[in-house]
C-alpha positions as CSV (number, residue, x, y, z in Angstrom):
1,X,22.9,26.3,1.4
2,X,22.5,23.3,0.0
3,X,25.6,20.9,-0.6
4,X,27.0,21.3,-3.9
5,X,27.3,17.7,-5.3
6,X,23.0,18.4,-4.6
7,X,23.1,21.4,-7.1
8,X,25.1,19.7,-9.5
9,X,22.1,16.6,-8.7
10,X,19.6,19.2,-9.3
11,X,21.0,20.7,-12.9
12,X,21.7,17.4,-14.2
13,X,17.5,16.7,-13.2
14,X,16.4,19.3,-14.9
15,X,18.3,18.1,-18.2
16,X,17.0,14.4,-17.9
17,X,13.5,16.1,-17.3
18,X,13.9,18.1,-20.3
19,X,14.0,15.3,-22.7
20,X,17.6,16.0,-24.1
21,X,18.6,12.2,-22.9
22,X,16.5,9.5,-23.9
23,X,16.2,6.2,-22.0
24,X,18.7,4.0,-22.5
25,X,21.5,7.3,-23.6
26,X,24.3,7.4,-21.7
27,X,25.4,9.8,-18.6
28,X,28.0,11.9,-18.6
29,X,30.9,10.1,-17.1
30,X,32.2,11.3,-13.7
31,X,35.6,12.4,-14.7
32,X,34.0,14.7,-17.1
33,X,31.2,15.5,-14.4
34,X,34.1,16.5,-12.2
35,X,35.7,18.3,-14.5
36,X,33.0,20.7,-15.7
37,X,31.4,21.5,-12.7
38,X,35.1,22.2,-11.1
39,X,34.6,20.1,-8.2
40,X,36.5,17.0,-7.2
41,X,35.7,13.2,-8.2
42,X,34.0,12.2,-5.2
43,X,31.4,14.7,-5.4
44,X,30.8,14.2,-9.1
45,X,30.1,10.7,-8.3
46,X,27.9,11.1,-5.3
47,X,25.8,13.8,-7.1
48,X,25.6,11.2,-9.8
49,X,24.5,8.3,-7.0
50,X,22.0,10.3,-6.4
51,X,20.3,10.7,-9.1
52,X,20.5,6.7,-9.3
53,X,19.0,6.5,-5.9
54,X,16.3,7.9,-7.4
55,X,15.8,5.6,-10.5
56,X,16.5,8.5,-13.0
57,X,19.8,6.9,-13.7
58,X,21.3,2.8,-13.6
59,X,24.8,2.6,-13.4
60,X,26.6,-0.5,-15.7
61,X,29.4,-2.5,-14.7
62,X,32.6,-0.9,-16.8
63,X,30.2,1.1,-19.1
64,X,29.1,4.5,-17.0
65,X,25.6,5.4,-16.2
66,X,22.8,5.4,-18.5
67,X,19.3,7.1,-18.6
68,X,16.8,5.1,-16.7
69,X,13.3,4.4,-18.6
70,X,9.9,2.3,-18.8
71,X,11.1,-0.2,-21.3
72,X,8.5,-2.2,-19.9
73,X,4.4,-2.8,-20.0
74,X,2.6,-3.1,-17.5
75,X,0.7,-6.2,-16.5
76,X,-3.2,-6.3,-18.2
77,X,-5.9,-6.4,-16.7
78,X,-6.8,-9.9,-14.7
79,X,-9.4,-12.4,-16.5
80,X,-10.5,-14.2,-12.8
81,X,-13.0,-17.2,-12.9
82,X,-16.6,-15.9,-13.1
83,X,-17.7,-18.5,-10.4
84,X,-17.3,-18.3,-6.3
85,X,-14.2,-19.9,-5.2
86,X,-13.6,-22.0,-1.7
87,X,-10.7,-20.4,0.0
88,X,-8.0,-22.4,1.2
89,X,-4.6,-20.0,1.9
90,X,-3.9,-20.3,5.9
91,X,-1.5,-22.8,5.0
92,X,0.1,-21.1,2.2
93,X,0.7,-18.4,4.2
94,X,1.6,-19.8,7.4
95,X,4.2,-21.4,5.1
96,X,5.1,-18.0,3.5
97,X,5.6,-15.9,7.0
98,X,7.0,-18.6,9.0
99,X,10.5,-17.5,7.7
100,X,12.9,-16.1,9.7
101,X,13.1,-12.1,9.7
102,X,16.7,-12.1,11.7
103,X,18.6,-12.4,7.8
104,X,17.0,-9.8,6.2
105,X,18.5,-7.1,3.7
106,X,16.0,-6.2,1.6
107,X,12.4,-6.2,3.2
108,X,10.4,-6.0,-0.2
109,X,7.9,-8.5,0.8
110,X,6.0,-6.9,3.6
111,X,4.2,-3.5,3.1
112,X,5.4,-1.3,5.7
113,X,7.2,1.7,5.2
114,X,10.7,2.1,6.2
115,X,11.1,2.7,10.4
116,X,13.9,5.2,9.9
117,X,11.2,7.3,7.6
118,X,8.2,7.3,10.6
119,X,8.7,10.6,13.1
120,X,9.4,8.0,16.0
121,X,10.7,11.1,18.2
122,X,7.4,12.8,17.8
123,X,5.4,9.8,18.3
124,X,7.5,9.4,21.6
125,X,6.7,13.1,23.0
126,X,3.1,12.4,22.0
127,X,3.1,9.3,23.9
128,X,5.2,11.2,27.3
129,X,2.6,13.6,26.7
130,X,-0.2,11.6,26.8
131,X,0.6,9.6,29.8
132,X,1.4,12.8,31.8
133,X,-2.1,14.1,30.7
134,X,-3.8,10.9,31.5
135,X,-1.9,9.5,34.7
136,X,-3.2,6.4,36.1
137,X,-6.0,6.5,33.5
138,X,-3.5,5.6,30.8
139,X,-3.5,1.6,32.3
140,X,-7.2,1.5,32.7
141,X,-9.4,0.3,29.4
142,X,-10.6,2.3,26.2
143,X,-13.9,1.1,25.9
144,X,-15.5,0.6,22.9
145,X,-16.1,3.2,20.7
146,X,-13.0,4.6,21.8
147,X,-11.8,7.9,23.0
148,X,-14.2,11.1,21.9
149,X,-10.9,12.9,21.1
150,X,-9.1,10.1,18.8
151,X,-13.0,9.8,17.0
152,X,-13.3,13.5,16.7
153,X,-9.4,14.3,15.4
154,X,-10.3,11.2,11.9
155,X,-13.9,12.8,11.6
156,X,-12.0,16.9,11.0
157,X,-9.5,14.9,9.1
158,X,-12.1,13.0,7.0
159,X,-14.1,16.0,6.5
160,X,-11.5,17.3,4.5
161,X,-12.1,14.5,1.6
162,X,-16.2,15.1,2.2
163,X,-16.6,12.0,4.6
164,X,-20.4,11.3,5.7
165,X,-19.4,10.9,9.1
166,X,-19.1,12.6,12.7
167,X,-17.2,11.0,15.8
168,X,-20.1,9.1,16.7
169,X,-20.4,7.3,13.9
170,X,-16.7,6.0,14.4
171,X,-15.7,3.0,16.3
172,X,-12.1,2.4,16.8
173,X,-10.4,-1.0,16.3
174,X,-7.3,-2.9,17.1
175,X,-6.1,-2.1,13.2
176,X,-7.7,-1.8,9.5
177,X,-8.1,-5.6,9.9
178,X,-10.0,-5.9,12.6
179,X,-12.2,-2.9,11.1
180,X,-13.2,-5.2,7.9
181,X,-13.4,-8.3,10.0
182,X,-16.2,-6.4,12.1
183,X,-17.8,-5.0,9.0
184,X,-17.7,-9.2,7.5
185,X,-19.5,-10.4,10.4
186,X,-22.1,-7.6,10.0
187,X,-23.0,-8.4,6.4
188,X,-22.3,-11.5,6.0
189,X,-22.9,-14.6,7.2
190,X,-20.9,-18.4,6.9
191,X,-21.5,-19.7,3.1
192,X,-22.0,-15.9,1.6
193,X,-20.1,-14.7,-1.3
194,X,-17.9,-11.8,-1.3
195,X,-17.3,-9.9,-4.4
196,X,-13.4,-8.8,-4.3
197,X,-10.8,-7.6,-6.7
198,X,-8.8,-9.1,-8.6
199,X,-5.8,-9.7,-7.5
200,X,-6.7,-8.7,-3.9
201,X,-4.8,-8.2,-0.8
202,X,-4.4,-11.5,0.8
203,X,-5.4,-10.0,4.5
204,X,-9.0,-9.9,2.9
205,X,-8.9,-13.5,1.6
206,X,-7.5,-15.0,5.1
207,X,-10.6,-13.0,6.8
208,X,-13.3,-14.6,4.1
209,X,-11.5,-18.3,5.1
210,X,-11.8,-18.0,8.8
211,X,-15.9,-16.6,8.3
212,X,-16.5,-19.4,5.8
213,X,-17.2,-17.1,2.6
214,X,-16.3,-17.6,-0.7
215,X,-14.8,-14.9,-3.1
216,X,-16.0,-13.9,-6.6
217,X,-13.3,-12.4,-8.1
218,X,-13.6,-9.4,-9.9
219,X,-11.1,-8.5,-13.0
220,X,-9.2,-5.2,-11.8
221,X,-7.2,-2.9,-14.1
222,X,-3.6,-2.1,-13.0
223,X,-4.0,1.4,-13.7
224,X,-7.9,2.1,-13.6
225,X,-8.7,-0.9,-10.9
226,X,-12.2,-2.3,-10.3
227,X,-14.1,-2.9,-13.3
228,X,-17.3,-1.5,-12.2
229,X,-19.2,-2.6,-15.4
230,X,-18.2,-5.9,-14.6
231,X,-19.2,-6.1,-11.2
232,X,-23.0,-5.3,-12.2
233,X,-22.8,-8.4,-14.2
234,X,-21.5,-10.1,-11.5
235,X,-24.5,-9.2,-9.3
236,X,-27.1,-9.4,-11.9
237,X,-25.5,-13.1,-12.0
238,X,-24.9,-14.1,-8.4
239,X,-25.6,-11.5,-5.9
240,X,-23.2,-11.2,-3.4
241,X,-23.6,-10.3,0.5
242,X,-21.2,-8.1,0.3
243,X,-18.5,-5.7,-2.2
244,X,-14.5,-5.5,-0.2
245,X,-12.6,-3.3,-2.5
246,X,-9.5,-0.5,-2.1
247,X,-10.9,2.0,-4.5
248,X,-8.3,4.5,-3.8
249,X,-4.5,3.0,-4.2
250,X,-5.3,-0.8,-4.2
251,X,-3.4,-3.7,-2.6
252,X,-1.1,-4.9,-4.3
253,X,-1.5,-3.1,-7.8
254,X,-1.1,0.9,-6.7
255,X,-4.2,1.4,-8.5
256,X,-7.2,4.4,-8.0
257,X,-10.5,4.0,-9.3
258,X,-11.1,7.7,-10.6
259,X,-13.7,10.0,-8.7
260,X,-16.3,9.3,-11.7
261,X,-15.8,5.4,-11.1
262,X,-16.0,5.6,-7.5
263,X,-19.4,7.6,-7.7
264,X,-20.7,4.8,-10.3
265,X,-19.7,1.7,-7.7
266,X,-21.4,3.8,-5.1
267,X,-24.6,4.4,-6.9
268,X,-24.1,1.1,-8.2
269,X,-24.1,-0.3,-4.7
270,X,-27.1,1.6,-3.4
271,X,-29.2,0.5,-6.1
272,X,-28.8,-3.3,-5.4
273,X,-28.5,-2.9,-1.3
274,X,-25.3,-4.2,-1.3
275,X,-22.7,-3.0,1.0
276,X,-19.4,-2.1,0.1
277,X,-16.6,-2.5,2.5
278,X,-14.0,0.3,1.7
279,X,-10.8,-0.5,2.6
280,X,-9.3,3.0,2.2
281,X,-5.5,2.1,4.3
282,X,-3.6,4.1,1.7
283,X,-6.1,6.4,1.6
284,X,-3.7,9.4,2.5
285,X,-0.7,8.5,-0.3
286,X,-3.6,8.9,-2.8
287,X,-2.8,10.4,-6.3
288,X,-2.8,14.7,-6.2
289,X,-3.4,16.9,-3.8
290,X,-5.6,17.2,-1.9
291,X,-5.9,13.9,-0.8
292,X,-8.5,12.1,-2.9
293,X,-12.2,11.5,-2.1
294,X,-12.8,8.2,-0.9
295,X,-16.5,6.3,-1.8
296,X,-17.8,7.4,1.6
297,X,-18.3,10.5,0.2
298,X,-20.9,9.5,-2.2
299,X,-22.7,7.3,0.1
300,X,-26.1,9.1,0.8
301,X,-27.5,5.5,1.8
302,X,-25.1,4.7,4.2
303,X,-23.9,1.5,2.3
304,X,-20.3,1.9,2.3
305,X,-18.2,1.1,5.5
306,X,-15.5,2.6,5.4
307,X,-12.1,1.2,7.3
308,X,-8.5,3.0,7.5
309,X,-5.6,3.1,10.2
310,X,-2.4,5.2,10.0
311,X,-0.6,2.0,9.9
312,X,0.8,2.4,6.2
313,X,2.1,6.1,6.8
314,X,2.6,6.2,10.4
315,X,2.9,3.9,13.4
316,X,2.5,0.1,12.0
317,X,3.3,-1.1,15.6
318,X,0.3,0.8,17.0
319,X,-2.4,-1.1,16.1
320,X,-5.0,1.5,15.6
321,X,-7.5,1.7,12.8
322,X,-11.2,3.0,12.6
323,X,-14.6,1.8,11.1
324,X,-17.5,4.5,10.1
325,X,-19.9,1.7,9.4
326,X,-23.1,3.5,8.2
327,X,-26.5,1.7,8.5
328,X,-24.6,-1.2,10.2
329,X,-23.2,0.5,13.4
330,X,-25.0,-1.3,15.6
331,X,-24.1,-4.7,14.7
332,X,-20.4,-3.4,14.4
333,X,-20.3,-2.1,17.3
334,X,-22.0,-5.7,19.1
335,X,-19.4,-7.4,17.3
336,X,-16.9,-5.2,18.3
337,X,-18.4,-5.7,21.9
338,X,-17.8,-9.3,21.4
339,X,-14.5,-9.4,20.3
340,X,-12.3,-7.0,22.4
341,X,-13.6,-5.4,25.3
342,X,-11.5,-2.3,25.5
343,X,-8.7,-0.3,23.3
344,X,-5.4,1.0,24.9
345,X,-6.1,4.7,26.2
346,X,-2.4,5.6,26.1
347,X,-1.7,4.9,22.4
348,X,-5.6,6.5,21.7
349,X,-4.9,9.7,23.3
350,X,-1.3,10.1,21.9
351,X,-2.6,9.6,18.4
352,X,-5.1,11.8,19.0
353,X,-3.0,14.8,20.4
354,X,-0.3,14.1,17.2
355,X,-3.4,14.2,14.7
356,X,-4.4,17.7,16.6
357,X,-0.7,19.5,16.4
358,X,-0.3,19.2,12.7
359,X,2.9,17.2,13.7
360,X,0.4,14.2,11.1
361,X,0.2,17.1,8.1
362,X,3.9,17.9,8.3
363,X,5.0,13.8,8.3
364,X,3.0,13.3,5.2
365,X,4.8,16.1,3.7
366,X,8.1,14.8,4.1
367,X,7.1,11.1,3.6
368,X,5.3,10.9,0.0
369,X,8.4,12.5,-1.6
370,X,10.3,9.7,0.0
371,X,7.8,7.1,-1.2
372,X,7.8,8.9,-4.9
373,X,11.6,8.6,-5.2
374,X,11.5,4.9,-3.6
375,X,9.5,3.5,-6.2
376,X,11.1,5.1,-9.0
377,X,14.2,3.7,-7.9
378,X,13.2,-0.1,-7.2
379,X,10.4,0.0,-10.5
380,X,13.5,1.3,-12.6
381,X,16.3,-1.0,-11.7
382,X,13.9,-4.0,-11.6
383,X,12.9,-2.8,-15.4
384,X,16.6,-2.7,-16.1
385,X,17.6,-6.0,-14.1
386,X,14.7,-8.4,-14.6
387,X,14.2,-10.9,-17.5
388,X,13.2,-10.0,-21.0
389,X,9.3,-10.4,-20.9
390,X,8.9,-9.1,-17.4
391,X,5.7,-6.6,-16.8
392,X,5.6,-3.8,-14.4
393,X,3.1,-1.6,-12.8
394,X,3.9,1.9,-13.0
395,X,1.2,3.2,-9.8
396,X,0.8,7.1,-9.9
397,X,0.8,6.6,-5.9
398,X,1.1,4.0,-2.9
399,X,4.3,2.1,-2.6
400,X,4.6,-1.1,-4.0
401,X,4.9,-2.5,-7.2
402,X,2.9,-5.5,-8.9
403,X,5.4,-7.5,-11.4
404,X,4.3,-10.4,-13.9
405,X,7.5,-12.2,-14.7
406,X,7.4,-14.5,-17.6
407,X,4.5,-17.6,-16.8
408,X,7.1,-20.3,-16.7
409,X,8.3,-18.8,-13.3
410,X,6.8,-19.8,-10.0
411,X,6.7,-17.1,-7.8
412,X,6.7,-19.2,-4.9
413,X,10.0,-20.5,-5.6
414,X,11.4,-17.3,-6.6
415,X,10.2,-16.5,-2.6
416,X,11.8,-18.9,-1.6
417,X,15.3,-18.5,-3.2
418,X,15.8,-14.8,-2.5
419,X,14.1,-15.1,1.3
420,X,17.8,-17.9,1.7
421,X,19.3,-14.8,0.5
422,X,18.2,-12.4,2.9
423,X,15.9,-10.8,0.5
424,X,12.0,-10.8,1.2
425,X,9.4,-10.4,-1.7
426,X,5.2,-11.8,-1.8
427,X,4.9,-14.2,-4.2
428,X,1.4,-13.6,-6.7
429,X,-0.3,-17.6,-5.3
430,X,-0.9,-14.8,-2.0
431,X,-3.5,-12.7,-3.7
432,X,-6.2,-15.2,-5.6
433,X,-7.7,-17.7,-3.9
434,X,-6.6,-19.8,-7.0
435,X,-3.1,-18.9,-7.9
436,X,-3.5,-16.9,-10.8
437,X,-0.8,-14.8,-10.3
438,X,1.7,-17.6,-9.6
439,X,4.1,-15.7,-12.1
440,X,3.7,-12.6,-10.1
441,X,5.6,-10.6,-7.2
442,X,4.8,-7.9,-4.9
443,X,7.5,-5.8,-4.0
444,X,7.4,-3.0,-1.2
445,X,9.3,0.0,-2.5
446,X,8.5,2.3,1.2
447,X,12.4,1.6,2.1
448,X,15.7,3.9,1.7
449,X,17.2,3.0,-2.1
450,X,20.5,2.1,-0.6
451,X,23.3,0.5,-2.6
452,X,23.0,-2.4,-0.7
453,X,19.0,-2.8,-1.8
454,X,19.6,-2.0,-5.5
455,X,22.2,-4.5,-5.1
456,X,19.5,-6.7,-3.2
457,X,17.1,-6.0,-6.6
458,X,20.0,-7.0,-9.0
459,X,20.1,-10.5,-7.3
460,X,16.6,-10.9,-7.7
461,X,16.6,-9.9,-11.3
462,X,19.2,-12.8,-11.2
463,X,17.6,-15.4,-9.1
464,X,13.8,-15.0,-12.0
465,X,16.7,-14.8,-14.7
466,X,18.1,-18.4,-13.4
467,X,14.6,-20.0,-12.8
């Protein structure tokens, strides 16, 4: 049985969800709370905290809680420069991770999910499994593709989405970047241009500096993402080597192209001979259920090379990620050849056994409701806390958030000032190879909404209010 300031949590959801409080009403106080339900003060409050953990309800200083809303728009869609842009961010972000991790409080710059919310106790039998299975093999190498067993567990899973691919069309990497740094250096060569979104995850711009590409940016939609209309002008204009996109739950806005728009780049795609380098990471905290089809699905051409890893929903630390590279196996897999001899068997094998239990399946089931109620709570009390003319994305899955503050801002500083404070956040200069989103903030929302990091929030509302 449930305990029962969760019941009286649960009632007072159901009245919020029926519409009979508007946004910005106020909450029943407490006292009342208590008295009503006939239960003491404490538990009126907690059942009251959490439904403010959750970002259904923002409690004010003196004044009681009040109904949480979107009184907010989200940012539009970006207007990027239609020429190929020189990439110049190593330093930038050399600058921007260099800071000290030790002070942290609130880790809303980096997108990783919470530790305490990844099944380490399972991953830990997998692994004692794993090494009794394997023995003395576990410290010999994992040669390249990697283990049949790890290749075959992501082809069953991928065939659940309609994935064009079999274990042997798999090659295992160390990580999702290495995956699209293989598939670069098969498409492309130094001086190429690289169409990408707009904004775009800065991992992607960091790999096109160190190959010597440029990027053609490419306006994306904060709710409908790549504008696939305006990436055939793009190519009719200046063709590029090569498409890198997120087409389902894109870095850093949250947003899905729909299963129409992600047949249209496909086709798209096939028709010019251009590959497209799916980066498909959050692939499996997609909107709905079943998980979404990614564009490898449509790809009867064997254009799209499609990259993952777990490393977003399960074991960062792991480094494992795959490649299903089509038509350009070969020259992945000689690149991959050249780059990294071998993979770790140990972690290989474990991942593969956790993948064949279910113990994956039943993670994810407990983990998106986490990630739901996480960004409701840091998207509401950053609506409620941050200046007047702030913008917010409202993603319909992923975790993080993409915020325009108000232009006169810097983002960087705003970095700066909160990271002195123990809080983390990605400043917008990250994610465009020419600042345009200096006014902009990415913030992770995969973390526990503890009092302390909607306290940590607060400050930062503070800290843009003050610049």
């Amino acid at each position: 049985m449930p305990p029962r300031y969760r019941t009286i949590a649960e009632s007072l959801r159901q009245a919020l969800d029926s519409g009979a409080l508007r946004p910005g009403d106020r909450v029943i106080s407490a006292r009342r709370l208590a008295e009503r339900e006939g239960v003491s003060l404490p538990t009126a409050v907690e059942a009251l905290r959490a439904l403010e953990a959750e970002g259904l309800i923002l409690a004010r200083p003196r004044s009681g809680y009040f109904v949480c809303g979107s009184q907010t728009t989200a940012p539009d869609a970006s207007r990027p420069p239609q020429a190929p842009q020189d990439i110049t961010m190593a330093a930038l972000a050399r600058s921007i991770f260099s800071g000290s991790a030790d002070n942290i409080i609130a880790p809303l710059g980096a997108a990783l999910p919470d530790p305490d919310w990844l099944p380490v106790a399972a991953l830990q039998r997998a692994l004692n499994s794993a090494a009794r299975r394997l023995g003395n093999g576990s410290q010999t190498y994992s040669p390249p593709p990697g283990r049949a067993d790890l290749r075959r567990q992501i082809a069953l899973r991928a065939a659940d989405w309609g994935a064009r691919f079999g274990p042997e069309d798999l090659i295992i990497t160390a990580g999702e970047t290495q995956a699209m740094r293989l598939a670069l250096r098969a498409t492309c060569r130094p001086g190429d241009v690289v169409a990408v979104e707009s904004p775009t995850y800065f991992g992607v711009l960091l790999l096109l500096e160190s190959l010597g590409l440029k990027a053609l940016e490419i306006p994306t939609d904060p709710r409908d993402g790549l504008d696939v209309e305006f990436l055939a002008q793009a190519i009719a204009r200046r063709r590029p080597a090569a498409v890198i996109a997120s087409p389902t739950v894109q870095n850093p806005l949250g947003a899905s192209l729909s299963l129409e728009a992600k047949r249209a780049l496909v086709a798209l795609l096939t028709r010019a001979d251009i590959p497209l380098i799916e980066d498909d990471v959050y692939g499996d905290l997609g909107p709905g259920d079943p998980r979404p089809s990614a564009c490898k699905a449509f790809d009867e051409a064997g254009i799209v090379i499609h990259c993952s890893s777990l490393s977003k929903t399960l074991a960062p630390g792991w480094r494992i990620g795959w490649i299903a590279a089509g038509r350009y196996h070969a020259e992945v897999l000689k690149a991959r050849l050249e780059e990294s001899l071998a993979g770790p068997p140990l972690l290989e094998a474990a991942l593969a056994e956790f993948l064949a239990g279910g113990d994956y399946d039943r993670h994810l089931r407990r983990f998106r409701p986490k990630i739901q109620a996480g960004v409701r709570a840091v998207a509401s009390r950053a609506e409620a806390q941050f200046p007047q003319g702030a913008r917010i994305s409202r993603p319909t899955a992923g975790f993080l958030l993409w915020v325009e503050l108000p232009a006169h801002i810097d983002a960087l500083e705003i970095h700066r000032r909160a990271l002195a404070e123990g809080i983390s956040v990605s400043p917008g200069q990250l994610f465009s190879p020419q600042s345009s989103f200096s006014h902009h903030l990415r913030l992770n929302c995969a973390n526990e909404p503890t009092p302390r990091l909607l306290r940590a929030i607060d400050r930062l509302g503070e800290i843009c209010a003050k610049a």
